[in-house]
KOLROLO-749270 format. One line per 5 residues: their letters; for each residue x, y, z of C-alpha. Coordinates in pm, whole numbers, plus 32768, in hexadecimal, padded with zeros to 4 digits. Layout:
N
a	X/Y/Z  ...
This chain:
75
xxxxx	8000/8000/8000  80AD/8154/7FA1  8034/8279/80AA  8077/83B4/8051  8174/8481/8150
xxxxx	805F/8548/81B2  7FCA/8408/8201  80C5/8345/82CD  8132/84B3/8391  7FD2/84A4/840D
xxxxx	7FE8/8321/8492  8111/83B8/8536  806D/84B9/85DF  7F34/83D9/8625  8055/82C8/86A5
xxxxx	80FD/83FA/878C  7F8A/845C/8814  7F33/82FD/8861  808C/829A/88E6  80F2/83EA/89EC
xxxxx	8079/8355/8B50  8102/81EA/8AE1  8244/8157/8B77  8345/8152/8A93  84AB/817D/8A90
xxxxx	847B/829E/89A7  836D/8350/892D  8349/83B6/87B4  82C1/82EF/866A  8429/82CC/85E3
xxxxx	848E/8188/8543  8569/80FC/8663  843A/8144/874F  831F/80B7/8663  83F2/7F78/864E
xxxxx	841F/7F64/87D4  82A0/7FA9/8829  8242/7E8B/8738  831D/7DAC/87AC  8328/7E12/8937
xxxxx	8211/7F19/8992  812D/7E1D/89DF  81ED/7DB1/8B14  817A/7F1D/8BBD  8064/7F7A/8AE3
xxxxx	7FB2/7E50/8A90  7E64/7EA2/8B60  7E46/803C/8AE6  7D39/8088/8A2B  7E03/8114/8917
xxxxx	7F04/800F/88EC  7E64/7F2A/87C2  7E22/8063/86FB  7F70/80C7/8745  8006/7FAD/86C8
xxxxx	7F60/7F9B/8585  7FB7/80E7/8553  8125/8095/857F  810D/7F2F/84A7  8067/8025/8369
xxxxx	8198/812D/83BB  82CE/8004/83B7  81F0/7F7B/828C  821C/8086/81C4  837A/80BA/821F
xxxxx	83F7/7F51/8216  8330/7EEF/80E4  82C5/7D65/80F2  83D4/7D3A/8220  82E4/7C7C/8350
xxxxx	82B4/7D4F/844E  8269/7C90/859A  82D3/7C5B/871F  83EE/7BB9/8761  83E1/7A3A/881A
């Protein structure tokens, strides 16, 4: 699927809003961070409200970047 900028700096945003009172190491929607919350936020985060959303935000974000590369938690 091929967002437009204008579309994927808004799921950033959206990612930022949804993500500001969650425990992370760092806040932000950067790559490194998007990759972390997939694979780790849900140790903290798991039981917010906004954290499913929040995820799928971040998968259709690393989706665009990465292309067809999987994007999952690690075992």
């Amino acid at each position: 699927m091929n967002r437009s900028v204008a579309d994927i700096l808004n799921l950033r945003f959206r990612f930022e809003q949804l993500t500001e009172n969650f425990t992370m190491q760092q806040h932000g929607s950067h790559i490194d961070i998007l990759e972390w919350f997939i694979a780790e936020g849900y140790k903290s985060n798991s039981l917010r409200d906004e954290f499913n959303e929040a995820v799928d935000i971040a998968k259709k974000i690393l989706g665009e970047v990465n292309g067809t590369k999987k994007v999952g938690k690690r075992l």
